[in-house]
KEMI-979136 format. One record per residue (C-alpha): residue number from 1; residue in three letters; chain; x negated, y, z negated. Coordinates in nm, 2 decimals, decimal comma. Example, Ala and Ser with C-alpha at 12.3 -4.5 7.8 and 13.67 -1.06 7.14 Angstrom:
2
<site><seq>1</seq><type>Ala</type><mol>A</mol><xx>-1,23</xx><yy>-0,45</yy><zz>-0,78</zz></site>
<site><seq>2</seq><type>Ser</type><mol>A</mol><xx>-1,37</xx><yy>-0,11</yy><zz>-0,71</zz></site>
***
This chain:
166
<site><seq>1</seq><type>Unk</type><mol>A</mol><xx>1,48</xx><yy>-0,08</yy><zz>1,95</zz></site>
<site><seq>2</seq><type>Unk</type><mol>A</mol><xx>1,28</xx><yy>-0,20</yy><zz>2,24</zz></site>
<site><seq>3</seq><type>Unk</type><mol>A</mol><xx>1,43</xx><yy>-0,20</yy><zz>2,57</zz></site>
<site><seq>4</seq><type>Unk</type><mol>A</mol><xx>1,15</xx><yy>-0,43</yy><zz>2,84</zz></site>
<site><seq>5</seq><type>Unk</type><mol>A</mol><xx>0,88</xx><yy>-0,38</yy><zz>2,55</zz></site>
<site><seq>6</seq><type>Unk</type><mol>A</mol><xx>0,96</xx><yy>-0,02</yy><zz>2,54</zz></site>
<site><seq>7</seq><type>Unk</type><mol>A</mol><xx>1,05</xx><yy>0,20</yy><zz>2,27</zz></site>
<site><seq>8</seq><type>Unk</type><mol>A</mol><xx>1,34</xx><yy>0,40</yy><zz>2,43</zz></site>
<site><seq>9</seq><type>Unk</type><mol>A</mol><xx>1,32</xx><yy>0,76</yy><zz>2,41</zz></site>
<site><seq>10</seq><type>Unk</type><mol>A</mol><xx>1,56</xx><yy>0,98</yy><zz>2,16</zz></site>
<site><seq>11</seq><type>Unk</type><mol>A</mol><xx>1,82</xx><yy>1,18</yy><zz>2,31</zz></site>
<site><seq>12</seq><type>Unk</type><mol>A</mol><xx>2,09</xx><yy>1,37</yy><zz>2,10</zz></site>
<site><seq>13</seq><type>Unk</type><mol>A</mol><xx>2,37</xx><yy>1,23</yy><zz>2,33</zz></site>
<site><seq>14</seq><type>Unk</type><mol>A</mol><xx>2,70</xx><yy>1,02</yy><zz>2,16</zz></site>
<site><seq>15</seq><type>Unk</type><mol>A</mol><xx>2,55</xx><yy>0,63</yy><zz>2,24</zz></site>
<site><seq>16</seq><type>Unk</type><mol>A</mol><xx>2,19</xx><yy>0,72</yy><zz>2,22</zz></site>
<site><seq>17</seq><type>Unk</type><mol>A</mol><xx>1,88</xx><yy>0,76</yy><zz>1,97</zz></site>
<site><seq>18</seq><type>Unk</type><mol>A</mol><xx>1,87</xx><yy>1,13</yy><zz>1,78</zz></site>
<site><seq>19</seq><type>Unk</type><mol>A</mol><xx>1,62</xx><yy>1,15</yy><zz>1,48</zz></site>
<site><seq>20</seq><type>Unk</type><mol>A</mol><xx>1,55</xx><yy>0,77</yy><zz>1,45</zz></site>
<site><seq>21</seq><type>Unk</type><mol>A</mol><xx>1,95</xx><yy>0,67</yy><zz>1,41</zz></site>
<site><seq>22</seq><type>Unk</type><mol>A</mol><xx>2,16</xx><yy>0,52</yy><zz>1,65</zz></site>
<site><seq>23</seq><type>Unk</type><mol>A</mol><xx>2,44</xx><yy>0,76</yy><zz>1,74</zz></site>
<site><seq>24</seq><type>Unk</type><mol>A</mol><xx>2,73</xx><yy>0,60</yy><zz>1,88</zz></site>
<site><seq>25</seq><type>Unk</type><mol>A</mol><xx>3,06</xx><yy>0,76</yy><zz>1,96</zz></site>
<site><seq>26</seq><type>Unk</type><mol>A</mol><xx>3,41</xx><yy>0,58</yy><zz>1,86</zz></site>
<site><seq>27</seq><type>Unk</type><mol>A</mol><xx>3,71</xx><yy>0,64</yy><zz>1,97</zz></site>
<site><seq>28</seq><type>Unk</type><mol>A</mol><xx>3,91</xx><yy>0,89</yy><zz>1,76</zz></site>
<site><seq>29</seq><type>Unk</type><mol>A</mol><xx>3,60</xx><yy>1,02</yy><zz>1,60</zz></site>
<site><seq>30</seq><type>Unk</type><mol>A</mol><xx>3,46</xx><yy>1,25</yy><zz>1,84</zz></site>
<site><seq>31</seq><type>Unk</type><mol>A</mol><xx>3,13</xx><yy>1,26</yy><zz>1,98</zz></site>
<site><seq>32</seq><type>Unk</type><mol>A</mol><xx>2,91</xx><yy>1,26</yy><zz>1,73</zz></site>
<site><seq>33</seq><type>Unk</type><mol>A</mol><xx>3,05</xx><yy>0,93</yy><zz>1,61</zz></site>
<site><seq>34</seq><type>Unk</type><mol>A</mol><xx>2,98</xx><yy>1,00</yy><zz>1,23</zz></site>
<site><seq>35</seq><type>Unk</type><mol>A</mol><xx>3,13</xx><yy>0,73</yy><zz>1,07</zz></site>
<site><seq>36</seq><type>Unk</type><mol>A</mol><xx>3,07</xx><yy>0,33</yy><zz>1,05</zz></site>
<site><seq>37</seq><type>Unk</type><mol>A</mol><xx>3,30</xx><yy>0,05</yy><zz>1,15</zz></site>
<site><seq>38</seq><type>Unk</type><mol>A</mol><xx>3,59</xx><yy>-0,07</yy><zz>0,95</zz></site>
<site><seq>39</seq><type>Unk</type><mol>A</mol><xx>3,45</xx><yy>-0,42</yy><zz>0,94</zz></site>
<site><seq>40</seq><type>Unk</type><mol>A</mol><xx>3,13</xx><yy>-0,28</yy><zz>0,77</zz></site>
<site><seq>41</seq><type>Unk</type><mol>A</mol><xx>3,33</xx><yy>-0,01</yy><zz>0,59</zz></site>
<site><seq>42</seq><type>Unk</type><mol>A</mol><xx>3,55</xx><yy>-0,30</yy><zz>0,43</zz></site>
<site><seq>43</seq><type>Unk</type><mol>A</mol><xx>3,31</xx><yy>-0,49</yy><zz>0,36</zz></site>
<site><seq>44</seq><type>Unk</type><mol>A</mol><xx>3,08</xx><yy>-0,47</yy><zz>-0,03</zz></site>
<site><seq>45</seq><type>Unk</type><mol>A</mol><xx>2,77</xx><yy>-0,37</yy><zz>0,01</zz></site>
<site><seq>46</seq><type>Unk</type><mol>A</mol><xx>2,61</xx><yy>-0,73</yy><zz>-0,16</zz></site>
<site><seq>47</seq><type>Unk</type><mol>A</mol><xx>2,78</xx><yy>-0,86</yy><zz>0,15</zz></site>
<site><seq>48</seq><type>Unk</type><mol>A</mol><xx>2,65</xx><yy>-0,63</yy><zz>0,41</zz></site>
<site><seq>49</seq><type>Unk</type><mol>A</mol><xx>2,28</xx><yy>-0,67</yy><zz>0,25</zz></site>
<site><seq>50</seq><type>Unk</type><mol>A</mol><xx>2,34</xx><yy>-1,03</yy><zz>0,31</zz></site>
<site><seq>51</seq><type>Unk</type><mol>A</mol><xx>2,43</xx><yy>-0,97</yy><zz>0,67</zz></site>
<site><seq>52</seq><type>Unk</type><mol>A</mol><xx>2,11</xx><yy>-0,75</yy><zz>0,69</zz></site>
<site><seq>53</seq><type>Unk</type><mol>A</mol><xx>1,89</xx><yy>-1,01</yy><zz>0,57</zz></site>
<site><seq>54</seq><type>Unk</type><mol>A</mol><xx>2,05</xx><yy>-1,26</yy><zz>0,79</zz></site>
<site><seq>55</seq><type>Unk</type><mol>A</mol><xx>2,00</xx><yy>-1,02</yy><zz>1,11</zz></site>
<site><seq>56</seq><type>Unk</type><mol>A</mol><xx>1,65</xx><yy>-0,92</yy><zz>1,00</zz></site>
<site><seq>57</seq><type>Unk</type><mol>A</mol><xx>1,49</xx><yy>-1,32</yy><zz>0,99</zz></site>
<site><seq>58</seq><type>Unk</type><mol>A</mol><xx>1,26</xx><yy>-1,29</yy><zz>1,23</zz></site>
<site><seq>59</seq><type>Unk</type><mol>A</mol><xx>0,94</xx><yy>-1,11</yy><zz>1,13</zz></site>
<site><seq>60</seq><type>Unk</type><mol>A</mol><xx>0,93</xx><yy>-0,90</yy><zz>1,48</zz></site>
<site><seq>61</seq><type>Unk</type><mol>A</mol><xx>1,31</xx><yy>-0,78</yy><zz>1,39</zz></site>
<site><seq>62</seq><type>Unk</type><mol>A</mol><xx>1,22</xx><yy>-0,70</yy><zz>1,03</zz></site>
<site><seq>63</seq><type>Unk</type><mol>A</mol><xx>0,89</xx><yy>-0,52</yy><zz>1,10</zz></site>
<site><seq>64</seq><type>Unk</type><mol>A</mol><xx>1,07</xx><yy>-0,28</yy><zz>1,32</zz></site>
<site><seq>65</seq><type>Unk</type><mol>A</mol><xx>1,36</xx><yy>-0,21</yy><zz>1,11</zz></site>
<site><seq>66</seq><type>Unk</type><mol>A</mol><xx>1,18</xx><yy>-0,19</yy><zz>0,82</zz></site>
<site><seq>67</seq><type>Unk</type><mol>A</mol><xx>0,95</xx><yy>0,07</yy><zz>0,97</zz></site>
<site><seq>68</seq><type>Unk</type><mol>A</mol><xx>1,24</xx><yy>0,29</yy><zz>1,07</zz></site>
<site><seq>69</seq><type>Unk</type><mol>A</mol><xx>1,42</xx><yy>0,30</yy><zz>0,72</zz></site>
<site><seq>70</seq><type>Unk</type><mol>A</mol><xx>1,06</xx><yy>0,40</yy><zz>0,57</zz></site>
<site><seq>71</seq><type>Unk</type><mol>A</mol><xx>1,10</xx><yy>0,69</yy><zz>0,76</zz></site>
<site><seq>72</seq><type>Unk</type><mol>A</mol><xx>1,35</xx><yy>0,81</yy><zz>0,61</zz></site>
<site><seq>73</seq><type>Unk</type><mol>A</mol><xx>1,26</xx><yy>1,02</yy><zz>0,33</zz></site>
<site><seq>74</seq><type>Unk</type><mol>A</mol><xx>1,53</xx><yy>0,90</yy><zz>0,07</zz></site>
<site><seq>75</seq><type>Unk</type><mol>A</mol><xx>1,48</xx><yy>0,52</yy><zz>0,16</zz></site>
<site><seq>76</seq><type>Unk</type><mol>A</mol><xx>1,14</xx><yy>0,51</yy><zz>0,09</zz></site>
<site><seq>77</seq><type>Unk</type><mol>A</mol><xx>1,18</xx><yy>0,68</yy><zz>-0,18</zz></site>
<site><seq>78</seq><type>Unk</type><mol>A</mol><xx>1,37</xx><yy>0,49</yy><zz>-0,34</zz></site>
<site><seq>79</seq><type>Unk</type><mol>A</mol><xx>1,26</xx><yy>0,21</yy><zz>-0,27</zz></site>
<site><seq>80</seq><type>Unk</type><mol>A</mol><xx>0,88</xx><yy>0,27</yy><zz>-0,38</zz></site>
<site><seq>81</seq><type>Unk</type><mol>A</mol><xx>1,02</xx><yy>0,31</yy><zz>-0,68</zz></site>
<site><seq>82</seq><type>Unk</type><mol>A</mol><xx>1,09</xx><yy>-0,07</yy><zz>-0,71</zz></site>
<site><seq>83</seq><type>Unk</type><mol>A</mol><xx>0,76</xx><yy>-0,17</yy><zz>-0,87</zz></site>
<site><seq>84</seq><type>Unk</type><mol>A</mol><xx>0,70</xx><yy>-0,51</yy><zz>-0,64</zz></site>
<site><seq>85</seq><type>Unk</type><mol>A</mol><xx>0,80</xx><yy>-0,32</yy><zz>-0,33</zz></site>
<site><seq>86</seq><type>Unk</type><mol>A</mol><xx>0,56</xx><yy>-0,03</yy><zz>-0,44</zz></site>
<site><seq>87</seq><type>Unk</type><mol>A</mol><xx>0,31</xx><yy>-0,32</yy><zz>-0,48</zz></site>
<site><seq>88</seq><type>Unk</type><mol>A</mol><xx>0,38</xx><yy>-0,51</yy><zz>-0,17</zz></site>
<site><seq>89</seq><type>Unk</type><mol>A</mol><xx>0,34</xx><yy>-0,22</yy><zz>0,00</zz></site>
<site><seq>90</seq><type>Unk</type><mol>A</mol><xx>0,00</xx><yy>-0,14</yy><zz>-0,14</zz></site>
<site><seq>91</seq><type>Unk</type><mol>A</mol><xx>-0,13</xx><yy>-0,49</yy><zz>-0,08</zz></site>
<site><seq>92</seq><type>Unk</type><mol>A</mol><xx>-0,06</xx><yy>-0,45</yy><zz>0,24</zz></site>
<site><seq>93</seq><type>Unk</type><mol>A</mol><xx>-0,21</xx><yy>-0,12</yy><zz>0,32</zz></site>
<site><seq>94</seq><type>Unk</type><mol>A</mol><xx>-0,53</xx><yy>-0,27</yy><zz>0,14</zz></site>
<site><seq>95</seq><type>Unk</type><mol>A</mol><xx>-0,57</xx><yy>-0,57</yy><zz>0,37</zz></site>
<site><seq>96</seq><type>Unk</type><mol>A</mol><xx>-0,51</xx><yy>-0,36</yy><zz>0,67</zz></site>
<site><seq>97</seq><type>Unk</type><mol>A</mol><xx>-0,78</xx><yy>-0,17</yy><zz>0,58</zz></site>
<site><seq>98</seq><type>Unk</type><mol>A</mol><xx>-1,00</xx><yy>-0,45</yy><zz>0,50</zz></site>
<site><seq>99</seq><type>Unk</type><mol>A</mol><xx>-0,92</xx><yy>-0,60</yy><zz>0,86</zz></site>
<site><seq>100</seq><type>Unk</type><mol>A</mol><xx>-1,03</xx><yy>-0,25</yy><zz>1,02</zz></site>
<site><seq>101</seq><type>Unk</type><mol>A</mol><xx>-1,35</xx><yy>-0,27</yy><zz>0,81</zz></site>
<site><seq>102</seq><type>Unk</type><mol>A</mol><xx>-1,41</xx><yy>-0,59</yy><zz>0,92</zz></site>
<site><seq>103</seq><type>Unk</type><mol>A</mol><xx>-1,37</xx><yy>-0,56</yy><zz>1,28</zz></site>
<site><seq>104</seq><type>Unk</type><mol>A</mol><xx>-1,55</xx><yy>-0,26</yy><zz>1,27</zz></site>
<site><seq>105</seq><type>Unk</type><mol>A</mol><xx>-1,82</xx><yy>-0,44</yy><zz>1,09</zz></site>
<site><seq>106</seq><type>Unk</type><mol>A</mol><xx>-1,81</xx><yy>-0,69</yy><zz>1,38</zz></site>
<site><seq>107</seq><type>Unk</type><mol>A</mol><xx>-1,86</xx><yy>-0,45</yy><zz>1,67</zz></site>
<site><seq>108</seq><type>Unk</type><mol>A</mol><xx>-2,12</xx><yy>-0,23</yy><zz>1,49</zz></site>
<site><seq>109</seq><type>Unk</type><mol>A</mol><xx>-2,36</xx><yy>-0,43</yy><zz>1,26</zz></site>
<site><seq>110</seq><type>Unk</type><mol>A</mol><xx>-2,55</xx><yy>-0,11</yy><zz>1,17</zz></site>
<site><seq>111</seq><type>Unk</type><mol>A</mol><xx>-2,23</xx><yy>0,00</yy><zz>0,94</zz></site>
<site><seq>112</seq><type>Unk</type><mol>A</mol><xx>-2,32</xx><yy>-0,31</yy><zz>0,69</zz></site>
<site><seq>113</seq><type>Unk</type><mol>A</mol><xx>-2,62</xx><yy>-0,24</yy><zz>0,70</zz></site>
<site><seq>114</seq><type>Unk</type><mol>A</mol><xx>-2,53</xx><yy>0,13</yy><zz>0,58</zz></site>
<site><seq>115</seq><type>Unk</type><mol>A</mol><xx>-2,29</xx><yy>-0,04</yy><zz>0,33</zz></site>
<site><seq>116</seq><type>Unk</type><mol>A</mol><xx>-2,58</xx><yy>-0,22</yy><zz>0,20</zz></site>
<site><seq>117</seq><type>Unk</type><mol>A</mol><xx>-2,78</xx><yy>0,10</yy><zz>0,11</zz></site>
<site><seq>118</seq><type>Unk</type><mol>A</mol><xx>-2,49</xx><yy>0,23</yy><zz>-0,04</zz></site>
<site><seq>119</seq><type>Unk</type><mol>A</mol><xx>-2,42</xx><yy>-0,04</yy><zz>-0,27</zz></site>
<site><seq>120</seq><type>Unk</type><mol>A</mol><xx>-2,79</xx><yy>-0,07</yy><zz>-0,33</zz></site>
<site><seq>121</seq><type>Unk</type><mol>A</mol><xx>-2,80</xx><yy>0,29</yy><zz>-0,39</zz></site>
<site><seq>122</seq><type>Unk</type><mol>A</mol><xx>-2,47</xx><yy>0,30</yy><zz>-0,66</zz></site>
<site><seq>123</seq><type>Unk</type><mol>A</mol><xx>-2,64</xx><yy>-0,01</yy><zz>-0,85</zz></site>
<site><seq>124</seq><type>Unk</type><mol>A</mol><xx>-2,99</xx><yy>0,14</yy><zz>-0,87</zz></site>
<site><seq>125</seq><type>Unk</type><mol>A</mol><xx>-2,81</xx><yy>0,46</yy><zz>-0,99</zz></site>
<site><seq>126</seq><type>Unk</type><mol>A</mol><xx>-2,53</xx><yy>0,26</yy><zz>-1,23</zz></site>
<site><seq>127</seq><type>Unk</type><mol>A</mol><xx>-2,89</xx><yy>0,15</yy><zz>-1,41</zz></site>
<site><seq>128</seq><type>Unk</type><mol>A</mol><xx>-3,08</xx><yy>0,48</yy><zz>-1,42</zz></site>
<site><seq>129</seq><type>Unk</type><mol>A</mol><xx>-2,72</xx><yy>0,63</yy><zz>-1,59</zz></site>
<site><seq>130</seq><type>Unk</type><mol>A</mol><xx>-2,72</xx><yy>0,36</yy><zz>-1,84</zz></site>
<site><seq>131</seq><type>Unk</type><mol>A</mol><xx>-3,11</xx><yy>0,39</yy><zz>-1,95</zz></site>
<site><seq>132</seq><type>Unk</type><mol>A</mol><xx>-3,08</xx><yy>0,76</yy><zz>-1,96</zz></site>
<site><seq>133</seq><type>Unk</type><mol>A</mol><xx>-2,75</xx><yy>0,72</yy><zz>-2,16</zz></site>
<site><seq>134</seq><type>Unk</type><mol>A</mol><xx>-2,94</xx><yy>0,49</yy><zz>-2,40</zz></site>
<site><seq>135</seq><type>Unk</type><mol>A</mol><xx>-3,20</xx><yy>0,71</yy><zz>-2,41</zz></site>
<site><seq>136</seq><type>Unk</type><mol>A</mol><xx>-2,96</xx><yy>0,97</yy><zz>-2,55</zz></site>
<site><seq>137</seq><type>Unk</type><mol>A</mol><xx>-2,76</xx><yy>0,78</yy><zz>-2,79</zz></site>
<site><seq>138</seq><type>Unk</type><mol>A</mol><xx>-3,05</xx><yy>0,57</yy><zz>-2,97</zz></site>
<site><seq>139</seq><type>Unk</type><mol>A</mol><xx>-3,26</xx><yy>0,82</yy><zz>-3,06</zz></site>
<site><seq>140</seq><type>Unk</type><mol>A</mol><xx>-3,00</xx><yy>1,02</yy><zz>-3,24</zz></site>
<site><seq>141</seq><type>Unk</type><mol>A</mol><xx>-2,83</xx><yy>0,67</yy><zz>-3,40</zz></site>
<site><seq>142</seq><type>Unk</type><mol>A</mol><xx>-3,16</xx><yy>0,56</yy><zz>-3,61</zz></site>
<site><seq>143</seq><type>Unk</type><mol>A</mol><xx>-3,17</xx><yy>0,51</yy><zz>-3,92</zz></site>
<site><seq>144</seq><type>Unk</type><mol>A</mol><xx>-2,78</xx><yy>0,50</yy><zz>-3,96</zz></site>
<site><seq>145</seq><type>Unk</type><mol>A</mol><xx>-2,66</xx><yy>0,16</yy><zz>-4,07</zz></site>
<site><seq>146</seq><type>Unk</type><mol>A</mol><xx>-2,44</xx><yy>-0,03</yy><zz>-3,91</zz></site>
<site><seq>147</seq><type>Unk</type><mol>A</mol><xx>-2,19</xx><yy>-0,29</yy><zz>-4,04</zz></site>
<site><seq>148</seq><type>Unk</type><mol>A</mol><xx>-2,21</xx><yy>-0,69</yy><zz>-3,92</zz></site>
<site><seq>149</seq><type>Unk</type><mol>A</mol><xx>-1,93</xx><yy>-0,60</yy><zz>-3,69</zz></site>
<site><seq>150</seq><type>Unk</type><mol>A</mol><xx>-2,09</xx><yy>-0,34</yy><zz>-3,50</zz></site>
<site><seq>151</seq><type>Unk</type><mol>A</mol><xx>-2,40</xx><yy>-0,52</yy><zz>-3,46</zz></site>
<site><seq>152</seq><type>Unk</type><mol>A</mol><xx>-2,22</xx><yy>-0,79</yy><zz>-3,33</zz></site>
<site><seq>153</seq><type>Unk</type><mol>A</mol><xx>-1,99</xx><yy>-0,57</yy><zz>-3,11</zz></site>
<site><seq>154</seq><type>Unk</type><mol>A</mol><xx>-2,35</xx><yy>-0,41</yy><zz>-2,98</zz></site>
<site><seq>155</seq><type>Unk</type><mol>A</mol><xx>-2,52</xx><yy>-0,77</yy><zz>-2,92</zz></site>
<site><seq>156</seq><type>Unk</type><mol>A</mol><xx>-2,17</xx><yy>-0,89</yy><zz>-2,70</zz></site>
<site><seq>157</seq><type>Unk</type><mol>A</mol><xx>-2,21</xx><yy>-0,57</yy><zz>-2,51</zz></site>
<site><seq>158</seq><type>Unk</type><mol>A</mol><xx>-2,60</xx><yy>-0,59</yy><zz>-2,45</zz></site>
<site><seq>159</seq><type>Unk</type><mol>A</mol><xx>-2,48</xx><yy>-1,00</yy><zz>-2,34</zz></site>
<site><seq>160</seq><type>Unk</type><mol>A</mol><xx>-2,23</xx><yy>-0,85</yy><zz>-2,11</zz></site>
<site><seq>161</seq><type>Unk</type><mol>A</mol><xx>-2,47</xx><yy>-0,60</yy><zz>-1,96</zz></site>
<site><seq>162</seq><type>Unk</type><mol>A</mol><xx>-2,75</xx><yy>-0,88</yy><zz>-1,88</zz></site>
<site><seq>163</seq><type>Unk</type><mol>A</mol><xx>-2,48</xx><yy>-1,12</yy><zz>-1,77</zz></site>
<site><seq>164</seq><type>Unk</type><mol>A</mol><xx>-2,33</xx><yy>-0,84</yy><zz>-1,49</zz></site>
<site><seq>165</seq><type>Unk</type><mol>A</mol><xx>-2,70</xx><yy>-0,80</yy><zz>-1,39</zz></site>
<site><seq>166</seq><type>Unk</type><mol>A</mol><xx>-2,78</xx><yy>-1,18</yy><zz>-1,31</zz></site>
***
């Protein structure tokens, strides 16, 4: 948590941070205060995920919790197994990427301009691999004959191929 906007540091004490939990010490449990309250412990765990979600409303609050359970190794493990999480999680690595390359696009114009040649470089080289694939697979297919539905098949990929150029 933040204490004045910052993080406070982790100390292996009873009451303070050690390894990203809170460690707090109850009475009759010793120091290393192990276990959870009796109001959570009582409670099901639909119930408690409810509470959870109820503390965790606002996005600043969520963010940071959500960043420590990913830490652990066992939550996020399980829980990139959900398929939308694993998904929500991806988009979201995606855009921030996109907004890096963006603002780094903004501060250095030379880097699009290096993208450019790139891209122009890959499409120039997509079309050399294509002709010399042709070049290949024609010679050796003369003469063979081919039924109305390969034609066809052939002339919807030829169409497909001029239409991706234009």
């Amino acid at each position: 948590m933040l204490d004045g906007g910052h993080a406070r540091p982790a100390l292996g004490r009873a009451g303070q941070r050690e390894h990203g939990e809170l460690r707090v010490a109850r009475p009759g449990r010793g120091e290393g205060g192990a276990g959870r309250p009796e109001t959570a412990a009582s409670l099901p765990a639909a119930e408690r995920v409810r509470v959870v979600q109820e503390l965790t409303r606002d996005g600043e609050v969520a963010t940071q919790v959500t960043s420590r359970l990913l830490q652990r190794p066992r939550v996020a493990r399980e829980a990139m197994r959900d398929d939308d999480t694993r998904f929500t999680v991806n988009r979201a690595q995606f855009d921030n990427s996109e907004q890096t390359r963006d603002k780094v696009r903004e501060r250095m114009p030379a880097v699009r301009r290096i993208e450019h040649t790139i891209e122009y470089l890959d499409l120039v080289g997509s079309c050399h691999s294509y002709v010399a694939t042709l070049g290949r697979l024609v010679p050796r297919m003369r003469g063979q004959e081919f039924t109305d539905d390969e034609r066809e098949t052939v002339r919807r990929g030829i169409a497909k191929v001029r239409g991706a150029a234009d």
